[in-house]
C-alpha positions in Angstrom: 31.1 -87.8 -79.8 32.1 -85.3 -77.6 34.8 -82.7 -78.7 37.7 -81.8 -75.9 38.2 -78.3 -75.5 40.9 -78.3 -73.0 43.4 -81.1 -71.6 44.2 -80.6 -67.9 46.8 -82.4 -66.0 46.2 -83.9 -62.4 48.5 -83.0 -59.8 48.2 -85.0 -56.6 48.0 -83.8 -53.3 49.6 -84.3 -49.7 46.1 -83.9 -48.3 42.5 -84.6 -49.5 40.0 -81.1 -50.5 37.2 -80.7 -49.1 34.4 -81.8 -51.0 30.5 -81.4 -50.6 28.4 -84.1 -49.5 26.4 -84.2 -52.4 29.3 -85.2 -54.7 30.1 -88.1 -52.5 26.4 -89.2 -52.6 27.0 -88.9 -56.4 29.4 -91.3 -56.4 28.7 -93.7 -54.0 29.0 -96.8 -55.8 32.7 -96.4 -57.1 34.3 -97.7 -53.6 35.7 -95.9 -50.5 39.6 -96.5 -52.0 38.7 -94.9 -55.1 37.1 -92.3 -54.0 39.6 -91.5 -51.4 42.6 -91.3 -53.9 40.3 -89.1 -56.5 39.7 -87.0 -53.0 43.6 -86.3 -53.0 43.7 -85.1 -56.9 43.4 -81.7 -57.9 43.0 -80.1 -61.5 43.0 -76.5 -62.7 39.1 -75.9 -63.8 39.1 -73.5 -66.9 35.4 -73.2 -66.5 35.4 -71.9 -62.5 39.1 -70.7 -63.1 40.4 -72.5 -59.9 41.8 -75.3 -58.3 38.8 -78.2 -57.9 39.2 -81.6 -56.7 39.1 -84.2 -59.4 36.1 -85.6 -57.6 34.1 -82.4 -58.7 36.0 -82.5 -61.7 34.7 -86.1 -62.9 31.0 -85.4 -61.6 30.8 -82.1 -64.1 28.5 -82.4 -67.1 31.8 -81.1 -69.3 34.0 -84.4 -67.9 34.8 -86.5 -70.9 37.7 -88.8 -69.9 40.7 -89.3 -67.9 43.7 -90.9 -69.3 47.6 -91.0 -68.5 47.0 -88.5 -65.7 45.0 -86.0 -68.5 41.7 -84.7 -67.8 39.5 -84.5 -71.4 37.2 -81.2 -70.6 34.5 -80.1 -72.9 34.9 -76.4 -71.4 31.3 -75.3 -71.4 29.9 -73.1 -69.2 27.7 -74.9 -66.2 
């Protein structure tokens, strides 16, 4: 079982980040909606100390869970 290290809230956006292609390829599979509302999500990454887009938030090897608008973060160094 993984232990959280840091609980981060999600605040949403008026406009979707800019994410790299790669990150999309990683989550292909999840649906075009879904992936266009993570797109417009933004958390406050303690590990690269700055904003990120939940999208590269939930494809980092430190994501644990996300529940009630609270992203679970294992806060190790990538």
């Amino acid at each position: 079982m993984a232990v959280e290290k840091y609980r981060l809230e999600v605040k949403p956006l008026k406009r979707a980040m800019r994410v790299d292609r790669s990150l999309l390829d990683k989550v292909e599979g999840l649906g075009a909606k879904f992936v266009r509302r993570m797109r417009r999500e933004a958390v406050d990454c303690p590990v690269k100390n700055r904003t990120v887009s939940f999208l590269e938030c939930f494809t980092c090897p430190n994501f644990i869970r996300r529940f009630k608008g609270v992203v679970y973060c294992k806060g190790d160094s990538v």
